[in-house]
N, C-alpha and C positions, 0 to 999 in steps of 0.2 A: 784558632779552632779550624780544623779543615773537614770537610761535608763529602761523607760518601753518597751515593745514590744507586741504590740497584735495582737493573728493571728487567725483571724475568721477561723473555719472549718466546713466541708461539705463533711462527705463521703470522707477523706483523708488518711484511714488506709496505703495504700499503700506507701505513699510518706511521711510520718509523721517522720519516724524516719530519713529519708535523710535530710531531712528541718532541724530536732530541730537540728542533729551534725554539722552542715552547719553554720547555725546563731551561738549557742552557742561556734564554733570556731572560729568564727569571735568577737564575745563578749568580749571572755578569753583573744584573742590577743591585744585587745584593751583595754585591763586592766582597764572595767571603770563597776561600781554598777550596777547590772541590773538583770531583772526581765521580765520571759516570760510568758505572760498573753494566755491563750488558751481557745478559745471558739468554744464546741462543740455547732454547732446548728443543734439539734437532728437529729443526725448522723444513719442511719441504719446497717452501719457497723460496723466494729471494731474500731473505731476514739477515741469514749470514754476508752476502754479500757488501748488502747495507751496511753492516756493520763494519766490515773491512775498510769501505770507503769512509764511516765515521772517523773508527779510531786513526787514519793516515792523515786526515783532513785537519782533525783534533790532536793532533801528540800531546801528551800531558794530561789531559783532563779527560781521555774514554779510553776505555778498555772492555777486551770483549773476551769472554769465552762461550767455547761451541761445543755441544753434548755428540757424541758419538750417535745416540740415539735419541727418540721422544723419551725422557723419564719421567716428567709428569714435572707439575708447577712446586711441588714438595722440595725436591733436589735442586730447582734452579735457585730458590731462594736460599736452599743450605749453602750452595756453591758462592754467591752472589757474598754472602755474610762473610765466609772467609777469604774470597780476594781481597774484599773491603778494607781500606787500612784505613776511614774515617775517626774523630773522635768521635763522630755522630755518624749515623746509617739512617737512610730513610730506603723503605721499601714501597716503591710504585708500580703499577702496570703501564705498559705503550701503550694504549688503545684509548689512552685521556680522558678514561671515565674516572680516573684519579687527576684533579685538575693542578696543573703545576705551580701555579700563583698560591695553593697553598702552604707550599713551602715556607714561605715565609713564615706565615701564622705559626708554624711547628719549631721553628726555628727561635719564633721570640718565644715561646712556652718553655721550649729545651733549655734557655736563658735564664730562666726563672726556677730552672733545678729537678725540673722531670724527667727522670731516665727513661722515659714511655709516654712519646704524644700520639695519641689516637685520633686519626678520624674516621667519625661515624656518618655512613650515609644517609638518606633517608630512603625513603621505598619509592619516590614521585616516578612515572614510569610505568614501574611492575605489574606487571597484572595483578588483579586482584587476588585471583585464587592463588599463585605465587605467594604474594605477602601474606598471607591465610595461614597457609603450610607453613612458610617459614616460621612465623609468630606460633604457631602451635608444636612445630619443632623446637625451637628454643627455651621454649616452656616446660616443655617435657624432659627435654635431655640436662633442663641444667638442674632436674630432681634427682637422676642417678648422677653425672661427671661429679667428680673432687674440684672442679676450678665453674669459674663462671664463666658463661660462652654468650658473648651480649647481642642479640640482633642486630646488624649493618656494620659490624664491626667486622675488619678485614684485615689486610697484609698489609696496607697503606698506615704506615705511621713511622713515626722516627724511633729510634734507637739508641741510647747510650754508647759509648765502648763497654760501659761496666754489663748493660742488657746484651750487647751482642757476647761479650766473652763467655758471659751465664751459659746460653742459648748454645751455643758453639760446646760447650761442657757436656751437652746432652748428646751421647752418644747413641740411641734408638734410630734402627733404621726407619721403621713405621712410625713418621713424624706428622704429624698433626701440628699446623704450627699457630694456629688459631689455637690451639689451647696450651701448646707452648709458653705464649706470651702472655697466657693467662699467668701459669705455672710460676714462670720466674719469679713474678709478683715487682718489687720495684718501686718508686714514689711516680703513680701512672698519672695521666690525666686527655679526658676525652671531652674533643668538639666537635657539634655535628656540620654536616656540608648537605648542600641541594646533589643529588643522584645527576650524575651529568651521563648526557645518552653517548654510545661509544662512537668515535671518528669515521672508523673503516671497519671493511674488515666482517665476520661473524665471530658470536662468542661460542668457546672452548666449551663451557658449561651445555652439556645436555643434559636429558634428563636421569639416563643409567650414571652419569657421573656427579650428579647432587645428591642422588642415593648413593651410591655410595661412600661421597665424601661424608654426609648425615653418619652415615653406620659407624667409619673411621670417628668422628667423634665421639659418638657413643659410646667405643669399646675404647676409645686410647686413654685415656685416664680412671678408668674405672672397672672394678669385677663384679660389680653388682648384681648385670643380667643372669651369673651364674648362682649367684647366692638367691637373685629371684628364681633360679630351678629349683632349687632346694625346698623354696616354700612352697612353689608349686606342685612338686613332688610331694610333700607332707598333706597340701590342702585335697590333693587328690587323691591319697591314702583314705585321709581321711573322710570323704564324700564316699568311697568305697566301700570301708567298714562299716559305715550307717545304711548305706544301699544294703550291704549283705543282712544288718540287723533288720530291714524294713522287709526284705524276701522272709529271711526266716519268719518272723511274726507275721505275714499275712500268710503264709505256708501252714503254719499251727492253726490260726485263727478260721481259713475258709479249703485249705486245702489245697494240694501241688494242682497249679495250671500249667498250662505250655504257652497261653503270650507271654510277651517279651521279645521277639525277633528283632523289632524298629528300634528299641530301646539298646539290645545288645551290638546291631548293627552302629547305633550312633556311638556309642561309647568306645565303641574296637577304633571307629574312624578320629573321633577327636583325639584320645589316646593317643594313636599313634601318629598323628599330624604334632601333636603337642612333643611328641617323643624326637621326632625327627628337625622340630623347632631347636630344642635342647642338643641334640646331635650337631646341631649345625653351628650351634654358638659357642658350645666347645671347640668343635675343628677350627672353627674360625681365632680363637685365643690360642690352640697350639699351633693354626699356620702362622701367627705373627713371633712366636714362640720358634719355630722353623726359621723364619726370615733371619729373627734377631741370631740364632746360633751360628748359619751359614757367613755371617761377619762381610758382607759381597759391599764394595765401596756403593757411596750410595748414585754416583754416575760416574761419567768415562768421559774424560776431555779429548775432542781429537784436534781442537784447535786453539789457540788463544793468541793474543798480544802477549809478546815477551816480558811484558809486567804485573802480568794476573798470574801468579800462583796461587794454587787452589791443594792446600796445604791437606791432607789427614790426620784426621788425632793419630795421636802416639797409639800403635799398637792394629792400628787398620788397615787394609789392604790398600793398594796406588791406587789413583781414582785412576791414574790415564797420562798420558805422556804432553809435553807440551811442544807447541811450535812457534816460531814467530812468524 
């Protein structure tokens, strides 16, 4: 069996050379084929460099590719799967809040026949209000998605050849891969781990970018929010036609007045907030609608090791040229 490992990066100069001695002494001790896949996703710092002096240092077991630009953690991990030529993939971050002596554990599991080892974090850490939201996000969204989306469940877990070929099949640019790996489905199995704090460095994660990652899974496996317009649309017809029955019969009953201004003022405002909600959640499933048509590769190589090809499905545009 031979063990790929791919480790998207971001602005990880500092913490880079801790990780690779970390993993790779856990690798060696474990005496088994392996190969560490590294992707810079157009890094502003030193991250590429690091990695040059990696893979020269290492011939054989590291290999790197480098994005043209920042495309986001989505594309490094899509990019990372198909240089990968493991029988197994594990995906980790550099920043060793995914602790590498896990390996192992994933390893004896993958042993035992699970195409899908998970680990789960715990929240130890977080702030409070943090875990709040998150637990009440997760609650929420796994009443609309088609797949389950589990709290502390991340990119961190190992992968079959059979889970990565699935995964690789799915040609969507707007990829969600936390619910991807839902998706595939597979004989999974999940153990949890203590939340370790990160090495160096600041995290990627701010707050416009949990919101919006939250929204991406909300809409990427499911139409529901629009089918919820529908009924919203009906329910407010219908509160409409009663309101007009409840005018005309107190009209009959005591006579035409003239209040009602604050009444038609709130109705025009919620209305039309409610209307421009529903506006927006359309554009938002025909922009991804747009994305998917324009067929655009989902990043741009301008560097790699002469042994990371980073292949297209049949029928997609080049992602990007290589170099050695």
């Amino acid at each position: 069996m031979r063990l790929s490992v791919v480790v998207p990066c971001y602005n990880e100069e500092a913490v880079l050379g801790r990780f690779d001695a970390a993993i790779r002494a856990v690798l060696e001790r474990l005496a088994v084929p392996y190969e560490l896949v590294y992707v810079d996703d157009g890094s502003s710092d030193g991250t590429l460099v690091r990695l040059r002096g990696l893979a020269q240092q290492h011939r054989g077991t590291t290999r790197y590719l480098s994005f043209s630009r920042n495309f986001g953690k989505e594309p490094a991990i899509l990019a990372g799967l198909r240089a990968a030529t493991g029988d197994a993939v594990i995906i980790m971050d550099a920043d060793l809040q995914h602790p590498p002596p896990l390996v192992e554990k994933m390893l004896d599991l993958y042993q035992l026949g699970h195409d899908q080892v998970v680990a789960r974090r715990s929240r130890d850490g977080d702030r409070r209000l943090r875990t709040a939201l998150s637990r009440l996000y997760y609650r929420a969204v796994n009443n609309w998605v088609e797949v389950e989306l589990a709290d502390g469940v991340g990119d961190f877990r190992l992968l079959s050849r059979k889970a990565v070929d699935a995964l690789l099949s799915l040609p969507e640019y707007n990829r969600f891969s936390k619910g991807l790996f839902s998706w595939i489905g597979f004989d999974t199995i999940t153990f949890d781990y203590r939340n370790a704090a990160r090495e160096a460095g600041e995290t990627k994660w701010r707050l416009g970018s949990l919101v919006n990652y939250g929204i991406d899974g909300m809409l990427s496996f499911n139409c529901r929010p629009l089918r919820a317009a529908i009924y919203a649309g009906l329910g407010l017809a219908s509160l409409a036609a009663l309101y007009t029955l409840w005018i005309i019969g107190a009209a009959v009953a005591g006579g035409v007045t003239a209040p009602g201004y604050v009444t038609l003022v709130a109705i025009i405002v919620g209305l039309g907030g409610l209307q421009m909600v529903m506006l927006g959640l359309i554009g938002e499933y025909i922009g991804r609608i747009y994305y998917e048509a324009k067929r655009r590769p989902h990043f741009l190589v301008k560097e790699s090791d002469s042994a990371a090809p980073v292949p297209e499905p049949a029928g997609a545009a080049t992602a990007g040229s290589q170099t050695g």
